[in-house]
C-alpha positions as CSV (number, residue, x, y, z in Angstrom):
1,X,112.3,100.4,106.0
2,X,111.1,99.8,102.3
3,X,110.0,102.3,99.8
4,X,106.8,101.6,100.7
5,X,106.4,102.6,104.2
6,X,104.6,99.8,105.3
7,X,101.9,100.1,103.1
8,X,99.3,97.3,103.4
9,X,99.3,95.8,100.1
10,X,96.5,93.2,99.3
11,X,97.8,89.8,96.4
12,X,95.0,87.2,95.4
13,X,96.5,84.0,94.2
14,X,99.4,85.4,96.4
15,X,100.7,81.4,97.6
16,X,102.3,80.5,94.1
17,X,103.8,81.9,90.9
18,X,103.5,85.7,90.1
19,X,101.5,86.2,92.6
20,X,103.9,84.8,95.0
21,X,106.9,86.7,93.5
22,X,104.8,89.7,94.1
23,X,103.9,89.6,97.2
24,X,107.5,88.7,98.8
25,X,108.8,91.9,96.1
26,X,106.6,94.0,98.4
27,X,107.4,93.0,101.6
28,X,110.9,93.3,100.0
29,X,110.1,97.2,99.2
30,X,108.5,97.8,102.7
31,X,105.3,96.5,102.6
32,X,102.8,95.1,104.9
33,X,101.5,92.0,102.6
34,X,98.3,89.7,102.8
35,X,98.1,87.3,100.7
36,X,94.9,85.6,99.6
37,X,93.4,82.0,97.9
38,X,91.7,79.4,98.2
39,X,95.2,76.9,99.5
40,X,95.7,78.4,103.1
41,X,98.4,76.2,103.1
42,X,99.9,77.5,100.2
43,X,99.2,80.9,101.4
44,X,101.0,79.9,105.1
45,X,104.4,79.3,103.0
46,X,104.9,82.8,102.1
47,X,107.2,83.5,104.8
48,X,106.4,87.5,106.6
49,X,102.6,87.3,105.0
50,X,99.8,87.8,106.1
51,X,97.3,84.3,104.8
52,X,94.0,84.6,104.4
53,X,91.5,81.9,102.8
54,X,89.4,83.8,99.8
55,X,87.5,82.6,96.6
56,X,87.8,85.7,94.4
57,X,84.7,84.0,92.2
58,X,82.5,84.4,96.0
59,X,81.7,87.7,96.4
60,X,81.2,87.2,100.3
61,X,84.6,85.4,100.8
62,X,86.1,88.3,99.2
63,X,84.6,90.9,101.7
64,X,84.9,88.7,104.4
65,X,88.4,88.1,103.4
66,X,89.5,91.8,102.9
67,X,87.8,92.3,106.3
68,X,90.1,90.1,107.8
69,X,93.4,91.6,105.8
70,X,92.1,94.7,107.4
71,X,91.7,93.5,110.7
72,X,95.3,92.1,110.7
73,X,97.5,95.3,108.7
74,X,94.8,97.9,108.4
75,X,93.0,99.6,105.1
76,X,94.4,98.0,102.2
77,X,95.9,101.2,99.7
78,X,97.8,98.4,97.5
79,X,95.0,95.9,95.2
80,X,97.2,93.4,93.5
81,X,94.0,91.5,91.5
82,X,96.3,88.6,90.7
83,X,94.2,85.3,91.1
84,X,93.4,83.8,87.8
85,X,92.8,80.1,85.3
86,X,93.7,79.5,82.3
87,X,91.9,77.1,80.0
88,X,91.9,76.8,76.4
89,X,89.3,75.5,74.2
90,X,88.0,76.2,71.0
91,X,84.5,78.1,71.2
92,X,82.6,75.1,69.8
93,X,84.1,73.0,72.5
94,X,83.6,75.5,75.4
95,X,80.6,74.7,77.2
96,X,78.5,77.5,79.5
97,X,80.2,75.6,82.9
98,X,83.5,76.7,81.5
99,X,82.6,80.2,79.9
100,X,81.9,80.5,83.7
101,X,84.3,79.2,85.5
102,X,86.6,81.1,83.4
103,X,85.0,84.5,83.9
104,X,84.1,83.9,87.6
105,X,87.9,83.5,88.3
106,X,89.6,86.1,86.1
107,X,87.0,88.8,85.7
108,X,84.3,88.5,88.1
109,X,87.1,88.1,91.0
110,X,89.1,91.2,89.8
111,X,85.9,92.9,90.1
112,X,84.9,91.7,93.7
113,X,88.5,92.3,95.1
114,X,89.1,95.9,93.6
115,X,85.5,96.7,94.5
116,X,86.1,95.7,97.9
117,X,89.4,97.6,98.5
118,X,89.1,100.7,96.8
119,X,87.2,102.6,99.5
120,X,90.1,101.9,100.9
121,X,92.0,104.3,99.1
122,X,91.6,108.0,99.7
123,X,94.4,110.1,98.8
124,X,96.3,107.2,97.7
125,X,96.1,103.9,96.0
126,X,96.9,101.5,93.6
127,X,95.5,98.9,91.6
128,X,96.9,96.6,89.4
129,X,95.0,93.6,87.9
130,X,97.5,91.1,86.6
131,X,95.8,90.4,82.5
132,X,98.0,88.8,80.1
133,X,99.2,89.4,76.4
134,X,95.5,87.5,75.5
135,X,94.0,91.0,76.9
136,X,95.4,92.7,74.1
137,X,94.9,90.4,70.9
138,X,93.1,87.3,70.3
139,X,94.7,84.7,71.5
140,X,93.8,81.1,69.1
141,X,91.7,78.4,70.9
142,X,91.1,80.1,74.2
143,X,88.3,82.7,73.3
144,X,87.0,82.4,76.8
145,X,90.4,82.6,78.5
146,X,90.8,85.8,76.1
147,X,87.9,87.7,76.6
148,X,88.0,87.8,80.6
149,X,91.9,88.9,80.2
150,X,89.9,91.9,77.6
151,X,87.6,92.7,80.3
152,X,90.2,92.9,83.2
153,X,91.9,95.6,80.9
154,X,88.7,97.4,80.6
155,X,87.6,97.3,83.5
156,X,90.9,98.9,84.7
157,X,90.4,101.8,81.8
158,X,86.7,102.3,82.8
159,X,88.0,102.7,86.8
160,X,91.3,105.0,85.6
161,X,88.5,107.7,84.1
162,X,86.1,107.2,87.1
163,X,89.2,108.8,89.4
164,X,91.2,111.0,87.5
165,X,93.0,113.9,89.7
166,X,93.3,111.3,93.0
167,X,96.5,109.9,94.1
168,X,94.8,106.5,93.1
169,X,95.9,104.7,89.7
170,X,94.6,101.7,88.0
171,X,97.5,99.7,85.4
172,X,97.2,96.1,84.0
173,X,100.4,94.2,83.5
174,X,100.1,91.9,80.5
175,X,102.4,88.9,80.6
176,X,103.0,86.3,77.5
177,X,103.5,82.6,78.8
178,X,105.4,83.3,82.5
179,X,107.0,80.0,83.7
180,X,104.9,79.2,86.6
181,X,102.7,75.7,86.8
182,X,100.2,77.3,84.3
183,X,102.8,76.7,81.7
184,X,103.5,73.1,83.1
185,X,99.9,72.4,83.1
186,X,99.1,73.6,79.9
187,X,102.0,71.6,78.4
188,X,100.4,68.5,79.5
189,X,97.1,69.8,77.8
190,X,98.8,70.3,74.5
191,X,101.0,66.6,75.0
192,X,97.4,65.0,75.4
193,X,95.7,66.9,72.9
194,X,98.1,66.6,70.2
195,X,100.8,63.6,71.4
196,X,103.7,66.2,71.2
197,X,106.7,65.2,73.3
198,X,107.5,67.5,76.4
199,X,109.8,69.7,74.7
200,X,107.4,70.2,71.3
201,X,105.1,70.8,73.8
202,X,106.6,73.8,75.8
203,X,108.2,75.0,72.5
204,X,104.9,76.0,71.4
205,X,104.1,78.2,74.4
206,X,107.7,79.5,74.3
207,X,107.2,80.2,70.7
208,X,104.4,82.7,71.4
209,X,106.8,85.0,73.1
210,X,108.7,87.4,71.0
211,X,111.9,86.8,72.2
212,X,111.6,83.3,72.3
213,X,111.7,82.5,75.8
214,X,108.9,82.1,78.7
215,X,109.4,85.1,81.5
216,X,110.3,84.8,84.8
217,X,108.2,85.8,87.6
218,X,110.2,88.1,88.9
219,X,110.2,90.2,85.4
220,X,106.6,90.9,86.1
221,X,107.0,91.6,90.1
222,X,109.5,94.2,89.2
223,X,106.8,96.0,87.1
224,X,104.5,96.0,89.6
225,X,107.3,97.5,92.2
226,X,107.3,100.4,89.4
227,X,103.7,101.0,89.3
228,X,103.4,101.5,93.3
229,X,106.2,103.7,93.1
230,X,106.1,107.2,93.6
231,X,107.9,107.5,90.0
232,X,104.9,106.1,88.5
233,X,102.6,108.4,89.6
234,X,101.3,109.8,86.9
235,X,101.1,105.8,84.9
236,X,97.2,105.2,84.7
237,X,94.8,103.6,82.5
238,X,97.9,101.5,81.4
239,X,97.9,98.2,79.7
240,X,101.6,97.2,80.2
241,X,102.9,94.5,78.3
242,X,105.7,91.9,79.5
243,X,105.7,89.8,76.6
244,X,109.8,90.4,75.3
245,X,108.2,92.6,71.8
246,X,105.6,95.0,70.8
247,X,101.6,93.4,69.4
């Protein structure tokens, strides 16, 4: 048995990328894992999970959904608020539809899933909202991208105050560009955009890394190991950056 004693631990977007490599890390470490999104199929592949279908941006498929995680592994004392988009735009050519979209994904779905599990937790709990390196400076071109990533980190300090002196904590984990498909994606944005090649392309996200190369998933599952630790007990209200240097 695990560190984690069987824990029920709770990962939206848990059926690809950090999400995914956080969720098997748990169940790895102990843990009873459900894992949540929109691609039940997806979700199925994650060998030893729990799947559930959930649209963090619908505030009824996220009770609904946490319902059923219940149902399946019991009260939920591990919030991994992972699910997330990321689109960039220039604020003159962001429209309302993706100010939106954007917000109802990142922030708006951190908010229905922590909200939903937290009563959850009595004695013991953690939550960790998966931001990004945009949640701690501006990031050029994706203002809307960069101010849910702002609010997931306050909305984490906000909830740290609210429960000092329980055995509950609240941490963000702040990534730079992680190689996942968002990477893959976005370097097809900027090849369109600008007609770089491939590899011009992917330097550029690359580049925004201070070491110089994209992180691997399972640099930021590690972290989140940490935080539901018993050695990180006293971590809360933490903003932690994976991003290979200091901003």
């Amino acid at each position: 048995m695990g560190k984690l004693n069987e824990r029920h631990a709770l990962v939206t977007g848990g059926g690809s990328g950090i999400g995914r490599a956080i969720a098997e890390s748990l169940m790895s470490a102990g843990a009873r894992v459900t894992v949540t999104g929109r691609r039940l199929e997806a979700l199925q592949s994650v060998s030893g999970a729990n799947a559930v279908a959930m649209d963090v941006t619908d505030e009824t498929s996220v009770i609904e959904g946490i319902d059923a995680a219940r149902e399946a592994f019991g009260p939920v004392q591990i919030c991994i608020a992972n699910a997330g988009i990321a689109e960039g735009a220039s604020l003159a050519r962001t429209d309302a539809q993706m100010w939106r979209r954007i917000m109802a994904t990142n922030l708006d779905g951190a908010f229905h899933t922590i909200r939903a599990c937290l009563p959850d937790m009595d004695d013991w709990g953690r939550v960790i909202a998966v931001s990004s390196i945009a949640g701690l400076k501006g990031l050029k071109g994706a203002s809307a991208y960069t101010a849910s990533k702002h609010g997931m980190i306050g909305l984490i300090r906000a909830l740290a105050a609210d429960h000092l002196g329980r055995g509950v904590t609240f941490n963000a984990l702040c990534p730079g560009y992680v190689d996942t498909a968002i990477v893959t994606d976005n370097t097809s944005r900027i090849m369109a955009r600008t007609g770089m090649s491939e590899a011009d392309a992917r330097d550029v996200m690359i580049g925004q890394n201070a070491h110089r190369r994209l992180i691997e998933v399972d640099e930021v599952a590690d972290a989140a190991i940490w935080l539901c630790s018993d050695g990180a007990r006293s971590v809360n209200g933490q903003a932690i950056q994976i991003a290979g240097g200091q901003y």
